[in-house]
C-alpha positions in Angstrom: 0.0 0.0 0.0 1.2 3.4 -1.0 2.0 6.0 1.9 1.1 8.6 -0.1 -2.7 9.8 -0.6 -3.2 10.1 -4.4 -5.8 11.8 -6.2 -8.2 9.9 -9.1 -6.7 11.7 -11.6 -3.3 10.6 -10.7 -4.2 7.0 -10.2 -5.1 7.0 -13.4 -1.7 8.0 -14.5 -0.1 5.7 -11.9 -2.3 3.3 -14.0 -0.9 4.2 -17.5 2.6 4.5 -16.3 2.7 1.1 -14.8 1.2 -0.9 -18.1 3.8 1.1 -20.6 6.4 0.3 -18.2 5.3 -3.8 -18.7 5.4 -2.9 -22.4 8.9 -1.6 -22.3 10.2 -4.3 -20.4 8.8 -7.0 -22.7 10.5 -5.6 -25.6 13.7 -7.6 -26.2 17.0 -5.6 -27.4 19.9 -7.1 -29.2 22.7 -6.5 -28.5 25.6 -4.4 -30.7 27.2 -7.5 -31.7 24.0 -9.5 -32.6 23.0 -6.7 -34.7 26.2 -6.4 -36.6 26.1 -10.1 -37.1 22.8 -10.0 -38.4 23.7 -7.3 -40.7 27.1 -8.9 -42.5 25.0 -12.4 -42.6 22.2 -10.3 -44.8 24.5 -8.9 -46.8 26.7 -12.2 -47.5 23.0 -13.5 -48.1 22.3 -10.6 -50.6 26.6 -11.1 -52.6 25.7 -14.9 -53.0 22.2 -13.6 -54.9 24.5 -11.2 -57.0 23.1 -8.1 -55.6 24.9 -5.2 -55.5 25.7 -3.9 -52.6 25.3 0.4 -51.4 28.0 1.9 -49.4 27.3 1.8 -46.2 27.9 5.5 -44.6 28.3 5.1 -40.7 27.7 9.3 -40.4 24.4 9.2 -42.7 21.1 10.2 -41.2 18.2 7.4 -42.4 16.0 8.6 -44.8 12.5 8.5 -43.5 9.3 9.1 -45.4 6.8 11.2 -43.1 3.5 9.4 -42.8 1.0 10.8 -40.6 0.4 9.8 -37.3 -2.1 9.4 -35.0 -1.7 8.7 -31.7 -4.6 7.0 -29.2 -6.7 9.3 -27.1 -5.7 9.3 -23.2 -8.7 7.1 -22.7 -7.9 4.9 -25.0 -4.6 4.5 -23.5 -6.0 4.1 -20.0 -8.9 1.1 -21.0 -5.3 -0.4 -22.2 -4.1 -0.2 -18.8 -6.8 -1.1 -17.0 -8.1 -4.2 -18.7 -3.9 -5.2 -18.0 -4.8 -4.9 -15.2 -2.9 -2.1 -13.7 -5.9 -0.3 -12.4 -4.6 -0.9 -8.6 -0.3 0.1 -9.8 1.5 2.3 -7.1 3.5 4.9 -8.2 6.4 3.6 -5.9 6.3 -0.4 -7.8 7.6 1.6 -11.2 11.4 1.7 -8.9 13.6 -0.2 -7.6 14.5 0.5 -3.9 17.8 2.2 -4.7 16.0 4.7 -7.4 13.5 5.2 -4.3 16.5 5.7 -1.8 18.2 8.1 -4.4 15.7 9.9 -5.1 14.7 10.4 -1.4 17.9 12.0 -0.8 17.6 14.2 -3.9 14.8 15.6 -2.8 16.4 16.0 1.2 19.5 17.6 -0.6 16.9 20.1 -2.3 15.5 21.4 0.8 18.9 21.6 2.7 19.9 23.6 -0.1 17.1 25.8 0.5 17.6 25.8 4.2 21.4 27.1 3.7 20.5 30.0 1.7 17.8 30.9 4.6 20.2 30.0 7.4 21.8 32.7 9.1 25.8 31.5 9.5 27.7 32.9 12.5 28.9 35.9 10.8 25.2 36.7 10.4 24.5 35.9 13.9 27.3 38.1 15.4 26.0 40.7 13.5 22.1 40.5 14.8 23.4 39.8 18.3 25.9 43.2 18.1 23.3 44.8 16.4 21.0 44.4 19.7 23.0 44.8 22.6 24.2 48.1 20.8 20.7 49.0 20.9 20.1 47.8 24.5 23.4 49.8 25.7 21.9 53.0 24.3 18.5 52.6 25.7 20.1 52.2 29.4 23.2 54.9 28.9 21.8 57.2 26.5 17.8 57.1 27.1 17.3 56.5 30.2 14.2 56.8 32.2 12.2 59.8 32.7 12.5 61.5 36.1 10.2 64.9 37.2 12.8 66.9 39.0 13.1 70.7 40.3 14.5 71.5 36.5 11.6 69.9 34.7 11.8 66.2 33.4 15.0 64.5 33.1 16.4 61.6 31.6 18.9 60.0 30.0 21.3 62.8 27.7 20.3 61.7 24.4 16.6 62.0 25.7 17.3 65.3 27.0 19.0 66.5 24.0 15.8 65.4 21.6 13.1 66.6 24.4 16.0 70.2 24.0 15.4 69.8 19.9 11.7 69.7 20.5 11.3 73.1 23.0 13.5 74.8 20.3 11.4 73.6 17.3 8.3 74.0 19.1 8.4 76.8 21.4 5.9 76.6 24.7 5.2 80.0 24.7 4.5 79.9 20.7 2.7 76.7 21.4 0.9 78.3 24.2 -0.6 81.1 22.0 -1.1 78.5 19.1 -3.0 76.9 21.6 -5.4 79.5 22.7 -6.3 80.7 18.9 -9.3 79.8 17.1 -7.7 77.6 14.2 -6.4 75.1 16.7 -9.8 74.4 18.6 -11.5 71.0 18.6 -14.4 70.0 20.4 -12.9 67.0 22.0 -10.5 68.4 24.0 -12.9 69.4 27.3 -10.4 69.4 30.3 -13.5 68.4 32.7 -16.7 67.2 32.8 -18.0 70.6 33.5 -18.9 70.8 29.6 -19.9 67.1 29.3 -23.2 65.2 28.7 -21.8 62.2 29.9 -19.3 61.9 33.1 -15.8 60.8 31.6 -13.8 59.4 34.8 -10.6 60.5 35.2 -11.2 63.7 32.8 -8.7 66.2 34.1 -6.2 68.6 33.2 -3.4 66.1 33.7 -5.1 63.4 31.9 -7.9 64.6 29.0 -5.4 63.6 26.2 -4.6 59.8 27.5 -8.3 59.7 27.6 -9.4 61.2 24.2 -8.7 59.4 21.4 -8.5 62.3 19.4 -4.5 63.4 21.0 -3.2 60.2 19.8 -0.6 60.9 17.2 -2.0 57.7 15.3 -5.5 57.4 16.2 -6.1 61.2 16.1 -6.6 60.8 12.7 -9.4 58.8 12.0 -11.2 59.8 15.9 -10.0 63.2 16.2 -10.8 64.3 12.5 -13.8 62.4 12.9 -15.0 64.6 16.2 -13.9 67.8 14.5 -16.4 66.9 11.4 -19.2 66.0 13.8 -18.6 68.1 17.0 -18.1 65.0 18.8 -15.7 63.9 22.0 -14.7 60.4 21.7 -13.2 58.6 25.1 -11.8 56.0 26.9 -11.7 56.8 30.7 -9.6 55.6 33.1 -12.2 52.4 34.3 -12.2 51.0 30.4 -15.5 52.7 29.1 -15.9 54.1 25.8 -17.7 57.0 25.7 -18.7 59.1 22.4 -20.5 61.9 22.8 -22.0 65.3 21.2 -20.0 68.6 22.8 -22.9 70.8 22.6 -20.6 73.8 24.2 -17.8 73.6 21.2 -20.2 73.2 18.3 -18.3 76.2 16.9 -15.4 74.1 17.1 -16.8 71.7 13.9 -15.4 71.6 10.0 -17.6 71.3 7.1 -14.6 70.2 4.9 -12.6 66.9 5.8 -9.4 68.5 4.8 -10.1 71.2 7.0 -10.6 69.0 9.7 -6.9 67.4 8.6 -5.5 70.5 9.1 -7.0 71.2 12.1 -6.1 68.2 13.5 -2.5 68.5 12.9 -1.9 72.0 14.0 -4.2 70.8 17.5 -1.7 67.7 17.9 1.4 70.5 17.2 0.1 73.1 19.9 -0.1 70.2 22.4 3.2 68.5 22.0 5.8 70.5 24.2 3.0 71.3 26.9 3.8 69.8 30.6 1.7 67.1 30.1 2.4 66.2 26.7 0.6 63.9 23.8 0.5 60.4 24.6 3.0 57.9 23.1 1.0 56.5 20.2 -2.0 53.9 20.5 -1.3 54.7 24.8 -4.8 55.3 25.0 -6.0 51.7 24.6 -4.2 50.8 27.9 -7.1 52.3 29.3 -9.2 49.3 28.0 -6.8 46.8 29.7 -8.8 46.9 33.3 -7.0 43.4 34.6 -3.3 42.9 36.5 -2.1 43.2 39.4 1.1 44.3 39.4 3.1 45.6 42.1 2.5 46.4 46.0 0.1 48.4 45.0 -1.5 45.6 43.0 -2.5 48.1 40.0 -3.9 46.9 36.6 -2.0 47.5 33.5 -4.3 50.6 32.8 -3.8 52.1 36.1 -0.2 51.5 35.6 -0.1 52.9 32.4 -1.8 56.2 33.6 1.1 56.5 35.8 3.5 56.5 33.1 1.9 59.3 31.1 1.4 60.9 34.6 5.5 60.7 35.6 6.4 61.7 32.0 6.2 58.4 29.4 4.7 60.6 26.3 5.2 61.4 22.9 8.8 63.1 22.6 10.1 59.9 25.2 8.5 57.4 22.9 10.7 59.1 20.1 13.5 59.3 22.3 13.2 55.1 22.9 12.5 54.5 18.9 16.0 55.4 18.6 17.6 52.0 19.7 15.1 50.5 17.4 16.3 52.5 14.8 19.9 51.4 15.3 18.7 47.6 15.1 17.6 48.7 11.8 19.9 50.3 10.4 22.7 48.0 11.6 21.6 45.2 10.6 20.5 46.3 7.4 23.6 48.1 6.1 25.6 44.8 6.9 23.4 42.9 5.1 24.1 45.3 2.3 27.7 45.2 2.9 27.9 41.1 2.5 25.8 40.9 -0.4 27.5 43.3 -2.3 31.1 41.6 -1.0 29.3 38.4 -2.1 29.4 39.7 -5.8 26.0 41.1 -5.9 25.2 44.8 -6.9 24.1 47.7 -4.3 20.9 47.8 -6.4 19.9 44.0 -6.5 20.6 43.8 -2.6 18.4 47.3 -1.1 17.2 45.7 1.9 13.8 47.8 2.1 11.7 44.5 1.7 11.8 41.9 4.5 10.6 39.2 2.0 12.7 36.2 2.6 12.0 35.7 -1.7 13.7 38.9 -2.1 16.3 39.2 0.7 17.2 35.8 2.5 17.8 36.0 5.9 17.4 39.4 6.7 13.8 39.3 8.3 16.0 36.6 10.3 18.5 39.0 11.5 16.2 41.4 12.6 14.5 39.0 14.5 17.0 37.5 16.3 18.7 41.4 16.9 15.2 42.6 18.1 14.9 39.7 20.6 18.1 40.5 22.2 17.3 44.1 22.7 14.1 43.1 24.0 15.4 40.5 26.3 17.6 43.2 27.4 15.0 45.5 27.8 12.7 43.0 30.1 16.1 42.5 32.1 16.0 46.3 32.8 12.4 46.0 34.0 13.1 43.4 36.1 16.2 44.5 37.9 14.9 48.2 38.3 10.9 47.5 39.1 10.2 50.5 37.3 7.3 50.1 34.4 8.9 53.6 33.2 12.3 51.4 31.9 10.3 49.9 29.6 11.1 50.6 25.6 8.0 50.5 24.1 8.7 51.3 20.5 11.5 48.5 20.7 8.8 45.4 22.1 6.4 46.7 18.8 8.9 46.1 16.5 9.5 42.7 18.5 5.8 41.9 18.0 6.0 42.6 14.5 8.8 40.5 13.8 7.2 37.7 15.9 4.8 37.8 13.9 6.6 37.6 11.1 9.0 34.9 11.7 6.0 32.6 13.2 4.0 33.3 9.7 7.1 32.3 7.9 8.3 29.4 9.8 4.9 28.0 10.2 3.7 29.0 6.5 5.4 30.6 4.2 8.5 28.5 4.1 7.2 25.6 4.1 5.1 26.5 0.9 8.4 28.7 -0.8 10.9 25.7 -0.1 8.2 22.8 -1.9 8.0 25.5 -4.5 11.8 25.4 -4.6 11.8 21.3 -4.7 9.2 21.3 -7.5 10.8 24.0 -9.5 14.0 22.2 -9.3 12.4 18.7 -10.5 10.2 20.4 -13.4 13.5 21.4 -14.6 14.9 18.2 -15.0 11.9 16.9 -16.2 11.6 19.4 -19.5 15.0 18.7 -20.2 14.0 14.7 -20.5 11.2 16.1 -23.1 13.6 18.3 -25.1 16.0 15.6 -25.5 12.7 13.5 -26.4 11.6 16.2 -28.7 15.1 16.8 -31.0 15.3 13.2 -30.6 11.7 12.6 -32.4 12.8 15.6 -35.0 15.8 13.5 -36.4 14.2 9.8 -36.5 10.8 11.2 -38.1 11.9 14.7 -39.5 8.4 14.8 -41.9 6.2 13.0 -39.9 2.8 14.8 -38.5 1.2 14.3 -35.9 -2.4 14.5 -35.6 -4.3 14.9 -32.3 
């Protein structure tokens, strides 16, 4: 019994195979000899008679009259087969045992072959590895964690040094006016519920941009511009509850025009982003919705810890500061990848490593994996040893989710699929070679002959 599970169609041709393989092996071949002895014995035969004999040319083609021909119609071949008695024929009773044996390690020599040009080598390794504890030494010595002090909120002196860049790029007291002028008023930005239908806990001063979806420098562009078209606050408050609702008070606050409302939008999120408590990191607002955990003494949930963070200083211009380590990663790992390919004898323009696709660039969605899972691991270290959720790098475990992701999709999926491909691709080609040969070989012995189907 076969161990594989073939289709109908392909019995069939297991079928056919098996009764022109019977027919090939009851054909008897002579020999070279026996057919050379046949040959002078004719013509000895054909001397004694008096015939006169041609010159035999060894390097002539034989002259062939074409006749046409028509060959039997697949069913016709297959009632052949089955009335042999072949109808039950296994693919694997057409070989011998070595042919299966050598063609079992054809095929595992195909997919190691394709394994090696998707395996990182040490060289690769080192690099991912270097790659992320560069990026983890930066995050701890250059980022640091964001303390309030007497001075105003410190941290590490590369985070000081962008939070510097964005003051002098974005003034507070230019901010501060850009605030308070008409073109940058939306209706979701109530600082209370003094002006609210319905009560929004934990609506403050401190913390009406972690709750309004509208602040988030992602999401404020589909809720915020949304709100500013309808004259609408949309929330999350601190207990998890989504709140949407009319702000009668700032109707004059609405845009007719979406683009409008873009603008709006932008130059909102651009007034608010050196304030003292300044836009969320991106997507912070859905902590809110996490109501579970109990982390710590204190036994918080993740949402009350992640208030805390926005509260002590974890906002936009830090999230920039901590998407710098990931940005090293990239780059990094990247440009090396560049600088072996193009060592390997490849050009700079064949090896850009924008895409991640493993077709495109082998390996390199690899490195970044494996680089990104050290700075991470790094990165859970630090939050560990200092029991501060403010050490964490957030920008750096998204791109580690991403690349989870990815690697599980293409480990579980894609390669799988890509490297049968590969198998397949490699066999076909063998197998049309067997037909050209089959084809020039049919062109010489019948030159004039045609086919009809």
């Amino acid at each position: 019994m076969s161990r594989y599970e073939h289709s109908n169609g392909e019995k069939e041709i297991n079928a056919v195979l098996a009764h022109q393989d019977d027919q090939i092996k009851s054909i008897s071949f002579p020999s070279a000899e026996e057919i050379e002895g046949r040959i002078a014995s004719s013509e000895k035969l054909l001397a004694s008679l008096s015939y006169d004999l041609p010159q035999r040319n060894k390097g002539a083609k034989p002259v062939r009259t074409g006749q046409p021909l028509m060959p039997p119609t697949w069913n016709q071949i297959l009632d052949e087969a089955l009335q042999a008695g072949n109808g039950s024929a296994e693919l694997e009773d057409l070989f011998t045992e070595e042919e299966l044996q050598a063609n079992r390690e054809e095929i595992l020599a195909l997919n190691e072959q394709y394994n090696q040009i998707h395996r990182m080598d040490a060289v690769d390794v080192a690099i991912a590895a270097s790659a992320g504890f560069l990026a983890a030494a930066v995050d701890i010595l250059l980022v640091g964690i964001p303390q309030k002090t007497h001075d105003g909120l410190k941290t590490g002196p590369l985070s000081d040094y962008i939070r510097d860049y964005f003051d002098k790029r974005f003034p507070p007291n230019e901010m501060e006016r850009l605030a308070n002028s008409k073109v940058s008023k939306v209706p979701y930005d109530a600082q209370d519920n003094r002006n609210t239908a319905t009560r929004v806990e934990g609506l403050s001063a401190y913390y009406h941009r972690l709750l309004s979806l509208g602040h988030d420098p992602l999401l404020g562009f589909v809720f915020g511009v949304s709100d500013i078209l309808t004259g609408r606050m949309t929330t999350i408050d601190k207990n998890g509850k989504i709140v949407s609702q009319v702000m009668e008070c700032y109707t004059g606050r609405k845009e007719a025009d979406i683009f409008a409302a873009i603008a709006k939008q932008i130059i909102h999120l651009k007034s608010d982003i050196t304030t003292s408590m300044g836009l969320p990191a991106p997507l912070m607002e859905l902590f809110n919705l996490m109501q579970f955990g109990s982390i710590g003494e204190e036994e918080q949930t993740v949402a009350e810890i992640v208030q805390g963070m926005y509260f002590e200083g974890y906002d936009f211009i830090h999230f920039c500061s901590t998407s710098i380590p990931v940005a090293i990663v990239e780059v990094v790992v990247r440009l090396c990848y560049t600088i072996r390919k193009v060592k390997d004898g490849s050009t700079i323009k064949d090896v850009i490593p924008f895409s991640t696709e493993p077709s495109k660039n082998p390996k390199l969605a690899t490195m970044l994996f494996t680089a990104h899972c050290a700075a991470t691991a790094v990165n859970a270290g630090k939050l560990v040893f200092t029991e501060n959720p403010m050490a964490i790098n957030y920008p750096q475990w998204i791109a580690f989710a991403k690349y989870s992701y990815q690697q599980l999709k293409w480990v579980a999926i894609t390669k799988p699929a890509e490297r049968d491909w590969f198998v397949r691709k490699a066999t076909e080609g063998e197998l049309t070679d067997v037909y050209d040969d089959i084809d020039q070989l049919f062109g010489e012995m019948c030159p004039e002959t045609v086919v009809i189907g």
